[in-house]
C-alpha positions as CSV (number, residue, x, y, z in Angstrom):
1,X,16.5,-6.5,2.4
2,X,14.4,-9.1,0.6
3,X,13.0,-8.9,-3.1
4,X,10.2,-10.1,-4.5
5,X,8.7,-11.4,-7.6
6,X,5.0,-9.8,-7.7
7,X,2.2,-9.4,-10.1
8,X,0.0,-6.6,-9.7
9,X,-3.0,-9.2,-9.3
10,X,-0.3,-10.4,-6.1
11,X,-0.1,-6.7,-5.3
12,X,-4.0,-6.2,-5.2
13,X,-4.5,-10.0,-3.2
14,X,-2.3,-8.9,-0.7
15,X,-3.5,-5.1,0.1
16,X,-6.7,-6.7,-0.4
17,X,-5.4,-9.5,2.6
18,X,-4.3,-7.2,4.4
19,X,-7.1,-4.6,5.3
20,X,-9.2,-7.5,5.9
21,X,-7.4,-8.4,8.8
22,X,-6.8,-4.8,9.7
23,X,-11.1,-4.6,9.7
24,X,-10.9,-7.9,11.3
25,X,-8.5,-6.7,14.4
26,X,-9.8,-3.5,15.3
27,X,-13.5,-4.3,14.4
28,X,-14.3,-2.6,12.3
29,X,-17.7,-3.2,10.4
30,X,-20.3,-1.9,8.0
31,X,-19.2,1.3,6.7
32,X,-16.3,1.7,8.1
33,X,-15.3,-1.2,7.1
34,X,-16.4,-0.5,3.5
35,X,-14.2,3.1,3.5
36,X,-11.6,1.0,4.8
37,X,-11.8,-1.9,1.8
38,X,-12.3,1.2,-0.5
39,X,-9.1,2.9,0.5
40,X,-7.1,-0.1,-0.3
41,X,-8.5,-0.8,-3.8
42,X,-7.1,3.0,-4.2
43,X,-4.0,2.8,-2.6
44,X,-3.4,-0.8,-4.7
45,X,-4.4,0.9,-8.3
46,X,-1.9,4.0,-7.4
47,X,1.1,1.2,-6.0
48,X,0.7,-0.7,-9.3
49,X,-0.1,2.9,-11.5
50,X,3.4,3.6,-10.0
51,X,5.1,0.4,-10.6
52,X,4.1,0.3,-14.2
53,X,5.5,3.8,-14.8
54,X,1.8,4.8,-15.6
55,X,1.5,7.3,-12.5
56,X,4.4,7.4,-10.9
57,X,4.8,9.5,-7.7
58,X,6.6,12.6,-7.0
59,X,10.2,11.8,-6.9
60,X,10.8,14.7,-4.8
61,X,8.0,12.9,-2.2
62,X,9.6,9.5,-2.8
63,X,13.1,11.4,-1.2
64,X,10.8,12.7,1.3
65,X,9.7,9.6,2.6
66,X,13.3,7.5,1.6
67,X,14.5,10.3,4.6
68,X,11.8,9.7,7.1
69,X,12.1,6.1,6.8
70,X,16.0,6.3,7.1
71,X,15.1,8.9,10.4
72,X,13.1,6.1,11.9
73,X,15.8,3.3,11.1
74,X,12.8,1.6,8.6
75,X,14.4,-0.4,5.5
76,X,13.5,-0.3,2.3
């Protein structure tokens, strides 16, 4: 598998990228499209709370989801 070299302002460009496209592609608008933006500015604070060791997540969940990925042949 690949590594990259990210910042978290890279981390926050590209979830930010990324729903846009999402809102873009299935249509969505107004406030849905709002929730949607909203989501992704949380989801990129927790990824790069995480990263910097400041919140991590559950290392029990991280196993959790390391399995289910490994279930559904998904690399990490």
């Amino acid at each position: 598998m690949k590594k990259y070299v990210l910042s978290e302002s890279d981390i926050q460009l590209l979830i930010g990228l990324a729903v846009d496209q999402y809102c873009t592609e299935h249509g969505l608008e107004g406030e849905q499209e709002f929730e949607a933006i909203e989501e992704a500015v949380n989801i990129a604070i927790m990824l790069c709370d995480h990263l910097s060791g400041k919140k991590p997540f559950d290392p029990d969940i991280v196993e959790i989801a390391k399995s289910m990925l490994d279930i559904f042949h998904i690399s990490v």
